[in-house]
C-alpha positions in Angstrom: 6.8 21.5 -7.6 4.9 18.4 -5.9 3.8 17.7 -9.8 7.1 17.6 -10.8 8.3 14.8 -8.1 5.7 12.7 -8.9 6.9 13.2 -12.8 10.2 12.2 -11.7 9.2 9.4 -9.3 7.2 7.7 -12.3 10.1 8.5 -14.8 11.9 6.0 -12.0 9.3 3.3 -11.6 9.5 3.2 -15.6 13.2 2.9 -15.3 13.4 0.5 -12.5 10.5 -1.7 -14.9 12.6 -1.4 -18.0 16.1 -2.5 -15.9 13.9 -5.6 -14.6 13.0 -6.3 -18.6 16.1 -6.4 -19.8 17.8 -8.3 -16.6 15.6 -10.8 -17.7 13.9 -11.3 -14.4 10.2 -12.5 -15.4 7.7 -9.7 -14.3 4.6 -12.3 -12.9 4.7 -15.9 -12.5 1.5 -17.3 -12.3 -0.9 -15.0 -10.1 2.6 -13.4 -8.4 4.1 -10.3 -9.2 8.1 -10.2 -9.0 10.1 -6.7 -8.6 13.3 -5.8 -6.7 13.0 -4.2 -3.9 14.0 -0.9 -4.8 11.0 -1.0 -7.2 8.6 -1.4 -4.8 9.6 0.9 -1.8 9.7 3.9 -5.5 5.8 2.3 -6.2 4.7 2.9 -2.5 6.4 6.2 -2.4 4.2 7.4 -5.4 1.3 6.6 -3.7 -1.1 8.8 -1.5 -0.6 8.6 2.4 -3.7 6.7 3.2 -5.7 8.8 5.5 -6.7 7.6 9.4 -9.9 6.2 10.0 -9.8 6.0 13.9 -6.7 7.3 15.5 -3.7 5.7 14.3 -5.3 2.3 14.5 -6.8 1.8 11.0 -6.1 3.3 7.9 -8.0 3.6 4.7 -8.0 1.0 2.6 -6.7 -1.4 5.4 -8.3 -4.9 6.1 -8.9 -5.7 9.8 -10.9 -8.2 12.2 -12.0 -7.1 15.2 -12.6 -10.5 17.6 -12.8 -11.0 21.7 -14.3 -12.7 24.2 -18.4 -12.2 24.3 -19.5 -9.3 26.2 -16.5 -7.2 26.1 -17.6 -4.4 23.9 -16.7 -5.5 20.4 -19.8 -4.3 19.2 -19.9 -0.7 20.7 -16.4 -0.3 20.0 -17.3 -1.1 15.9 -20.0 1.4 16.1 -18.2 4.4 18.0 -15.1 3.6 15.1 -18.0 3.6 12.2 -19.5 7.1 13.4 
């Protein structure tokens, strides 16, 4: 059943891609992509949840920078998230 959702949510992205085509709307200028909003929110929803690394403070696949004043734990805090 989940197989066949994530059939039909492609089926849509494919749609939504082919409705963009023939609008005429350009798919990429330059390095930027360029989709309607609906087609986007349907790509995100197609992908896996990204899993937790640490609570619900950073997820997989996220970019992050840790920074504070010196000697407030920055380091220690980085190692207990790591293990």
């Amino acid at each position: 059943m989940e197989e066949d959702k994530n059939y039909i949510g492609m089926i849509h992205g494919d749609l939504a891609r082919a409705t963009q085509v023939r609008s005429g709307m350009p798919e990429s200028i330059g390095v930027m992509s360029i989709k309607t909003a609906n087609r986007t929110i349907l790509e995100a929803s197609l992908l896996p949840t990204p899993r937790a690394l640490w609570d619900s403070f950073w997820y997989e696949g996220e970019l992050s920078c840790l920074f504070a004043d010196s000697n407030v734990g920055k380091s220690i805090l980085a190692v207990q998230i790591a293990d």
